[in-house]
C-alpha positions in Angstrom: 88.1 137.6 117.0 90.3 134.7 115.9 89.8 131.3 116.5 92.8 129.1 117.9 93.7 126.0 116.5 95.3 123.3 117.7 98.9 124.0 116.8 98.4 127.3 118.2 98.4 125.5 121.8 101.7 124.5 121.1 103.7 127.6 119.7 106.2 129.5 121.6 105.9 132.8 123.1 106.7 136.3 120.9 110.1 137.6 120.8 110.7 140.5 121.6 111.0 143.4 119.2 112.1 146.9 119.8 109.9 150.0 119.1 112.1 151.4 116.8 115.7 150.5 115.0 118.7 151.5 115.6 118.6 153.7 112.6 115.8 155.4 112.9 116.7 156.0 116.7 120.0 157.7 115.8 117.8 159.7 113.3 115.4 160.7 116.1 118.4 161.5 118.8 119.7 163.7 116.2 116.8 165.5 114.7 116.1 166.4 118.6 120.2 167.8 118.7 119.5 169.8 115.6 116.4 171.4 116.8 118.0 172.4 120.0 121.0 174.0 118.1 118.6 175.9 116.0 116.5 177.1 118.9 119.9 178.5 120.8 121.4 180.3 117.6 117.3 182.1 117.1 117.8 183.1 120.1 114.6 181.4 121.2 116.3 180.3 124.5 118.0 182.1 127.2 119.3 181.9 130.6 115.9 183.1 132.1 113.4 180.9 129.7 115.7 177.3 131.0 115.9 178.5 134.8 112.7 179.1 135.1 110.4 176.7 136.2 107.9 177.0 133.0 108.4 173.5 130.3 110.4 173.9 127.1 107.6 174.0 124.8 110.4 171.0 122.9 110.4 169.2 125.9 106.3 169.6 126.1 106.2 168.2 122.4 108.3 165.4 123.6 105.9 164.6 126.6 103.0 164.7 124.8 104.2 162.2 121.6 105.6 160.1 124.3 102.5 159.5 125.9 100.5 158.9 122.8 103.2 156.3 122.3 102.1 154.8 125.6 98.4 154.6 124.8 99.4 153.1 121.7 101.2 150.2 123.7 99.0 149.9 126.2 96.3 149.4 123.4 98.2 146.6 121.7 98.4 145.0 125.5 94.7 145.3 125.9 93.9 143.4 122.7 96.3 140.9 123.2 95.2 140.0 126.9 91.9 139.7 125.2 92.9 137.4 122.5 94.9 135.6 124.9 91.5 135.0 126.9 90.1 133.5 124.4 92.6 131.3 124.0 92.5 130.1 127.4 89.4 129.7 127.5 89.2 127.7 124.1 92.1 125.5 125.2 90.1 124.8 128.7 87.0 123.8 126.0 89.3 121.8 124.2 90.9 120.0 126.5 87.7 118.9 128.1 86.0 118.0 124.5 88.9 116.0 124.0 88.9 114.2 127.2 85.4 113.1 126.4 86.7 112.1 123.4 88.8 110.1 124.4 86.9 108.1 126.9 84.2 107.5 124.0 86.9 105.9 122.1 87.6 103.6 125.3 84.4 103.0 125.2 84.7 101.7 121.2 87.7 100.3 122.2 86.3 98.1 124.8 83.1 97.2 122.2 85.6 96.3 119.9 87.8 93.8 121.7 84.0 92.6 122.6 83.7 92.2 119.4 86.9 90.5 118.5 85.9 88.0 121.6 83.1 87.3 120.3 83.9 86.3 116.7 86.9 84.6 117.9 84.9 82.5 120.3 82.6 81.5 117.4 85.4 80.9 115.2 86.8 78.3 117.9 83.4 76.4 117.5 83.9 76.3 113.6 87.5 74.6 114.3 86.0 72.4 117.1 83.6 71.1 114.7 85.9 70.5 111.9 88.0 68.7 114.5 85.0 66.4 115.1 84.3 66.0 111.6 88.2 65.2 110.7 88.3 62.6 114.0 84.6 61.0 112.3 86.5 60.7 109.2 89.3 58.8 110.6 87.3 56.4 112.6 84.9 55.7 109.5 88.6 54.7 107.4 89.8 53.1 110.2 86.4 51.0 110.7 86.8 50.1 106.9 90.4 49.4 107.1 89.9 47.0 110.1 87.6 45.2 108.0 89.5 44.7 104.9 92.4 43.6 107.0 90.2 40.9 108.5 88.7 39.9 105.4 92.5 40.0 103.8 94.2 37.9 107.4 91.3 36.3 109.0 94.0 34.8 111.6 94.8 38.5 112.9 93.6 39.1 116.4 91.4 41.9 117.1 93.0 45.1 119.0 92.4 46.1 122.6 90.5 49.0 122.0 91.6 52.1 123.5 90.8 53.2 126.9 88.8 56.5 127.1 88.8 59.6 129.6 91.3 61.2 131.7 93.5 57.9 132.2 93.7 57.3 128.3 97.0 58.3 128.1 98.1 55.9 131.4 96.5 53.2 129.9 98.4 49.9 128.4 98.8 50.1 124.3 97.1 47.4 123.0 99.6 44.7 121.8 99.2 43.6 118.0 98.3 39.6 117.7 99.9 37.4 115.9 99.6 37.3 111.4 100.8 38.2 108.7 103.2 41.2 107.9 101.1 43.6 106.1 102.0 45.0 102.7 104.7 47.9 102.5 102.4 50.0 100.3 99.4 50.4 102.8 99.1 52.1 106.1 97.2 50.9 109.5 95.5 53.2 110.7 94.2 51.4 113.8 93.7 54.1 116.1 93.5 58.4 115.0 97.0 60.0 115.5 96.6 61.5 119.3 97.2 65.5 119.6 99.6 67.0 121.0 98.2 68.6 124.6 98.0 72.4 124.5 98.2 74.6 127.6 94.9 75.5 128.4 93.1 76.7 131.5 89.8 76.3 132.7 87.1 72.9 132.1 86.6 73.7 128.5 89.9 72.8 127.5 90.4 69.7 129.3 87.4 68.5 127.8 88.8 69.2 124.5 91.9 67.3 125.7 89.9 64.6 126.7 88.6 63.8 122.7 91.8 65.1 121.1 90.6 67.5 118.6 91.5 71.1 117.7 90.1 73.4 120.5 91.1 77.1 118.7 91.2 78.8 115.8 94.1 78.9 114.2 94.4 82.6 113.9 94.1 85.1 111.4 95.8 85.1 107.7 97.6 88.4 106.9 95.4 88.8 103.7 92.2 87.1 102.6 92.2 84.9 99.4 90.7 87.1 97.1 91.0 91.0 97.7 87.9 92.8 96.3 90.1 94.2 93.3 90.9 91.0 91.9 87.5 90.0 92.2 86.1 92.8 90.5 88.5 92.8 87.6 88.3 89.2 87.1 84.6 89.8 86.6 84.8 92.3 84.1 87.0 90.3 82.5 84.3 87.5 82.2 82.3 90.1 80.8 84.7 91.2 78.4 84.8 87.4 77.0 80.7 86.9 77.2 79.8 90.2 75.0 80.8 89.6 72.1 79.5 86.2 71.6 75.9 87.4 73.0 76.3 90.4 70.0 76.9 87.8 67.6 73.9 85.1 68.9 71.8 88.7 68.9 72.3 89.8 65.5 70.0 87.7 63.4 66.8 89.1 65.6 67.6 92.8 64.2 70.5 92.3 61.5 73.4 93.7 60.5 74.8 96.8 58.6 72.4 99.2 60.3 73.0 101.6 63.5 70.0 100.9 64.9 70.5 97.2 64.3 73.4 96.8 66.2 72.3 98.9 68.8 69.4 97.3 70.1 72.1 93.8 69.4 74.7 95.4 71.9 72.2 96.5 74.2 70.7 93.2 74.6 74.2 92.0 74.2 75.3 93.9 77.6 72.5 93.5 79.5 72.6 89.6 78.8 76.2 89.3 79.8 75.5 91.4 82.7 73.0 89.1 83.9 74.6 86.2 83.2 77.6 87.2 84.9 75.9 88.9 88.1 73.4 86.2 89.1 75.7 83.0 89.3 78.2 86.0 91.7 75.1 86.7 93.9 73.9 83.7 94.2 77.8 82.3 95.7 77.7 85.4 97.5 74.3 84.4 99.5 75.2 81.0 100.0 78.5 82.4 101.8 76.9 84.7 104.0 74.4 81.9 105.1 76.7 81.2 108.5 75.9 85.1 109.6 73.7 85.9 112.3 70.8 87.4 110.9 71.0 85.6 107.4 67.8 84.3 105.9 68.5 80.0 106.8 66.7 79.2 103.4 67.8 81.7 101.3 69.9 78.6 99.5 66.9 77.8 97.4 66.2 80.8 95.7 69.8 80.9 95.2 69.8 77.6 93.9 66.6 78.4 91.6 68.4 81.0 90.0 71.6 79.0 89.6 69.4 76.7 87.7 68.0 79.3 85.6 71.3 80.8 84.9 72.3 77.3 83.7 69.3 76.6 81.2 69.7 80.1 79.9 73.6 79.7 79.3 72.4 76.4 77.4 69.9 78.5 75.2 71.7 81.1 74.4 75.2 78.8 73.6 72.8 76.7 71.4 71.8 80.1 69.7 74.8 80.6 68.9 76.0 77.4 67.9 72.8 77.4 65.2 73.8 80.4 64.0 77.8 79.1 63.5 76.2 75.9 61.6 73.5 77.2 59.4 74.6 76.8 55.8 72.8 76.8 52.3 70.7 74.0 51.0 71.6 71.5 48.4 69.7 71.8 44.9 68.3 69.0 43.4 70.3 68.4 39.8 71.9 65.4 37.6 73.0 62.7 39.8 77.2 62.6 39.0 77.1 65.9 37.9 77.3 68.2 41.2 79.0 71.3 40.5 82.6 71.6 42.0 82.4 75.5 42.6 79.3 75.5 45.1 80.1 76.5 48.3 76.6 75.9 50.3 78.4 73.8 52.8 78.6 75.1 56.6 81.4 76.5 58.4 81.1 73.5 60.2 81.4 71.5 57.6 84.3 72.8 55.9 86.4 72.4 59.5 85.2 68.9 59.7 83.2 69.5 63.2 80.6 67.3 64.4 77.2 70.1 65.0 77.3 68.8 68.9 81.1 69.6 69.1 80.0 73.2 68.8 77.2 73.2 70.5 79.3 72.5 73.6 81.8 74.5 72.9 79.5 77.7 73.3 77.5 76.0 76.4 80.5 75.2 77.9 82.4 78.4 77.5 79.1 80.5 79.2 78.8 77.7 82.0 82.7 78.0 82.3 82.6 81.9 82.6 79.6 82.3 84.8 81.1 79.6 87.5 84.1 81.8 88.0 81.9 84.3 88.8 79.6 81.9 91.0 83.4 80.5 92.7 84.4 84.5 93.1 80.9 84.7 95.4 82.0 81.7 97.3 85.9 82.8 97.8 84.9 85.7 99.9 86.0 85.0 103.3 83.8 83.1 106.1 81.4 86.3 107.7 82.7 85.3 111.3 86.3 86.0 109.8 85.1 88.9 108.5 83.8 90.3 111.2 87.0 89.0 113.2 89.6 91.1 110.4 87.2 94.4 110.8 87.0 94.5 114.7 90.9 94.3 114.7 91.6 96.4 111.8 88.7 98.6 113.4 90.5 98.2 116.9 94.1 99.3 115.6 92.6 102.8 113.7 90.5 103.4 117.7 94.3 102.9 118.9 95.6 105.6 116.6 93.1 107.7 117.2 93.2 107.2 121.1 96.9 108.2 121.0 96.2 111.6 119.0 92.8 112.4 121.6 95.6 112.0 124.3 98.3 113.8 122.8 96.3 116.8 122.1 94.2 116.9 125.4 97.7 117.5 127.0 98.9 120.1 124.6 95.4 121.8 125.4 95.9 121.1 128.8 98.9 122.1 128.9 98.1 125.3 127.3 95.6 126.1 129.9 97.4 125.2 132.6 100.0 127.5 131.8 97.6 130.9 131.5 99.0 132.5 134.5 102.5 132.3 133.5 102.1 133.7 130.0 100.0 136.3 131.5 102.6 137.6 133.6 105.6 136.8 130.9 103.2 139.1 128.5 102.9 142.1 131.2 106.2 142.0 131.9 107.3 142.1 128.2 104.6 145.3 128.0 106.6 146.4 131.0 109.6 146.5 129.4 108.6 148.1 125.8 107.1 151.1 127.9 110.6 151.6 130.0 112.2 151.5 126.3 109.8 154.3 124.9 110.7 156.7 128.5 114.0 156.1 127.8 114.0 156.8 124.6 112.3 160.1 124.5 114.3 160.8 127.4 117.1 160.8 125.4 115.8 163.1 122.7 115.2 165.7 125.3 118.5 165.6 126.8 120.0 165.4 123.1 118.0 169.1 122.3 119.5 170.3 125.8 123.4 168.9 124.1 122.5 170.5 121.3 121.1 174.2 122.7 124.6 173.9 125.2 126.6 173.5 122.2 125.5 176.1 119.7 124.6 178.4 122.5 126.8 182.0 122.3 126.2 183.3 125.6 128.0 181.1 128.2 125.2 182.2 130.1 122.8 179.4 128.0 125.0 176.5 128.0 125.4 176.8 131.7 121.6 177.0 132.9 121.4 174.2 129.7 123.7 172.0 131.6 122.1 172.5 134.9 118.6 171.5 133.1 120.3 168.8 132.5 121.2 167.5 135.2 117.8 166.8 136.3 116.1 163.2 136.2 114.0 162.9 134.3 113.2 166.1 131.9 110.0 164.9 130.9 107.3 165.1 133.3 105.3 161.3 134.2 102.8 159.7 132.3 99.4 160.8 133.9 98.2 157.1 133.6 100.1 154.5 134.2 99.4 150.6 132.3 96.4 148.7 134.2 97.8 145.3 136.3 
C-alpha cells in the first residue's frame, strides 16, 4: 500500500476517463454488425430461433464479457476506496501530529522571546553601568576643571550646586559670579550635559530619570564586527606570514639540502606557528567570554600565563632568528695594513649597515605583531549577552517560519480529512457512471448485430422478428450483482 505525502492532501480529484475511445468503440459497434450479417446470410438465424424466448447465443457472449467488465470496475473501485482509506486516515494522523507540532513550536517560541527578555534585560544593566561610569567620568573632569579655574581666577565665585531628585529640573540655575572671561579655547564643563527624558513606564525608569543616565540598550547592530569568516582567514593569513620564518629559525638544528632535514624543519615549523598563532586567539577568546553565566571568574590568569608565555617564546624564537640572519665568518689574524680586499666574511648585517639589535626587533616584533591580531580577533568577538540576544532572535524568526508551515499544512491535512465524505461519494458516483457507460455500450453492440442480421437477412420473415427483438429494452439480461454502496 502506498504512503501519502503531503502534497497528495492537496491534489485534485481524477478526471474522468472513458472505458474505451471513440475508435475502438466504432470498431466494436461494427465487428458486432458484421457478425450479425454473417449469422443471417449462414442461415444461423431464423424467424423461429429470434421469437422464441431462448438467448442469442451473440447476445449471451455479450452478457457474459459485459459482466466481466463489471467485476473488473468494481475491482478498481474496491482498491481505490481502500487506498482512499488510508489516506484519510493518514491525513487525520497528520493533521493531529502537526497540531502538536505546532503547539511545541509555541512552546519554543515563548522560551525564546524568554530568552530574548532575558538577555535584553541584562544588556540594559551593561548600558546602565556604562551610563554610571560615563556620568563618574564627567564629574571627575569637572571636579578637576573647577579646580584649575580656581587656581587660574581665584576671584570667581563658586556655583550653586545643583539641586537633586524629582524637583531638579524646577529648581533655579545657578547664576555664574562675577571674573574673568574665560579663554575661547577651553570648555566649562560645570555641571554633566542633562538627558533627554525618555518615555518610560513603571518605578525603574523614573529612577533612571532621576540620575540622568542611559536606561536601555541601544539595540542590536545588523551584523557583528567581525563575521567568523574574516576571522578565520585573517588567521591563516598570520600563519601564512609566521611559517616561513619559523622554517628558516629551524633549519640550522637539522640542516639543509636533505628531505628528511627539511621535514622534521617544516614540521616543527607548522606546529610552532600553530601554537603561536592559536594560544594568543584562545586566550582573547576566554577573556571575552568571562561576562557569561557559567564562565570560570578566574579563568583570566591562566589566560594571562599563557599570554606571557606566548610572549617570551615569540622573543626566543625572533632572537633565533635574528642570530641566525647576523652570524658571519671570523676575521683572520694577518699583516696589519695589509687586509685583503676580496674577503667577504662580513655579516649580512654588516654589509646593509644594520645595527644587530635593529634585527633583533624586527623578528620579535613581527611575531608579537602577528600573534596580537590573533589575540585582538579573540577579543572582537561580540559580548556573550549579545550573543545570546542575536541567536534567540535569529532563533525566534526560523520558529516563526516554521510555525507558518506546521499551520499551513495542518489545514491542508485537515482539510483533506474533513472532506472524506465528499470524495467518497464524488468517487461512487464517478464508478456509477463508468458502469452505465459499459451497459450502454454493450447494449449497443447487441442492437448493432440485431441491424446487422435485419439487413442481410433474405427472408422478410428475419428482419421482421429482428426488428421486433429489437424493440425490446434492454437485450441483454441484468448484471446478477450489482456494485456494493
Amino acid at each position: 500500500m502506498r504512503s501519502p505525502r503531503a502534497a497528495d492532501f492537496a491534489r485534485p480529484p481524477a478526471d474522468d476517463r472513458p472505458l474505451l475511445s471513440d475508435r475502438s468503440e466504432r470498431r466494436f459497434l461494427e465487428s458486432s454488425r458484421r457478425r450479425g450479417r454473417k449469422a443471417a446470410k449462414s442461415g444461423a438465424l431464423d424467424s423461429l430461433v429470434l421469437q422464441s424466448d431462448d438467448r442469442i447465443p451473440y447476445l449471451s457472449e455479450l452478457a457474459s464479457v459485459r459482466d466481466r467488465v463489471i467485476r473488473k470496475i468494481e475491482g478498481q473501485a474496491l482498491r481505490a476506496e481502500e487506498e482512499a482509506a488510508y489516506d484519510d486516515a493518514y491525513a487525520g494522523t497528520e493533521a493531529e501530529r502537526l497540531r502538536q507540532e505546532t503547539l511545541l513550536i509555541d512552546r519554543r517560541l515563548s522560551d525564546a522571546q524568554e530568552q530574548i527578555d532575558t538577555t535584553r534585560g541584562q544588556l540594559d544593566v551593561l548600558a546602565l553601568r556604562a551610563g554610571r561610569w560615563l556620568r563618574f567620568r564627567d564629574s571627575i573632569r569637572a571636579r578637576l576643571e573647577e579646580r584649575w579655574m580656581r587656581s587660574r581666577f581665584p576671584d570667581l565665585s563658586p556655583p550653586e550646586p545643583a539641586p537633586r531628585g524629582a524637583d531638579a529640573g524646577q529648581g533655579q540655575r545657578a547664576q555664574p559670579g562675577p571674573g574673568p572671561v574665560p579663554d575661547g579655547d577651553w570648555v566649562t564643563l560645570s555641571a554633566p550635559a542633562p538627558v533627554p527624558p525618555r518615555p518610560a513606564d513603571g518605578a525603574e525608569a523614573g529612577a533612571a530619570d532621576e540620575i540622568g543616565m542611559a536606561r536601555a540598550w541601544e539595540g542590536l547592530h545588523k551584523r557583528p564586527g567581525i563575521p567568523p569568516w574574516m576571522t578565520w582567514g585573517l588567521l591563516g593569513a598570520i600563519l601564512a606570514v609566521e611559517i616561513p620564518i619559523y622554517w628558516v629559525a629551524f633549519q640550522p638544528f637539522h640542516g639543509v639540502g636533505q628531505v628528511g632535514a627539511d621535514l622534521m624543519s617544516g614540521t616543527l615549523a607548522v606546529s610552532a606557528a600553530v601554537v603561536m598563532v592559536v594560544l594568543p586567539h584562545l586566550a582573547g577568546h576566554v577573556l571575552r567570554r568571562r561576562p557569561e553565566t557559567g564562565s570560570v571568574r578566574h579563568a583570566w590568569f591562566p589566560a594571562l600565563t599563557l599570554l606571557g608565555a606566548w610572549g617570551g617564546l615569540a622573543c626566543v624564537l625572533g632572537t633565533l632568528r635574528a642570530k641566525f640572519v647576523t652570524q658571519g665568518g671570523e676575521a683572520e689574524e694577518g699583516v696589519p695594513g695589509f687586509a685583503d680586499p676580496t674577503r667577504t666574511d662580513s655579516s649580512l648585517v654588516d654589509r646593509l649597515d644594520l645595527a644587530p639589535h635593529t634585527v633583533l626587533w624586527l623578528f620579535c616584533g613581527l611575531l608579537l605583531l602577528s600573534g596580537g591580531i590573533g589575540f585582538l580577533l579573540g577579543l572582537c568577538r561580540e559580548h556573550p549577552h549579545l550573543n545570546a540576544y542575536r541567536t534567540a532572535v535569529e532563533r525566534r524568526l526560523e520558529l516563526r517560519g516554521l510555525r507558518e508551515r506546521s499551520i499551513a499544512a495542518t489545514d491542508r491535512a485537515r482539510a483533506w480529512f474533513d472532506s472524506a465524505e465528499t470524495r467518497r461519494a464524488e468517487r461512487q458516483r464517478r464508478t456509477e457512471q463508468h458502469v452505465l457507460a459499459v451497459r450502454d455500450l454493450y447494449e449497443s453492440g447487441a442492437y448493432s448485430y440485431l441491424d446487422g442480421v435485419s439487413m442481410a437477412a433474405a427472408d422478410p420473415a428475419v428482419t421482421e422478428a429482428a426488428m421486433r427483438l429489437s424493440a425490446k429494452w434492454p437485450l441483454l439480461p441484468a448484471t446478477t450483482r450489482e456494485i456494493p454502496r
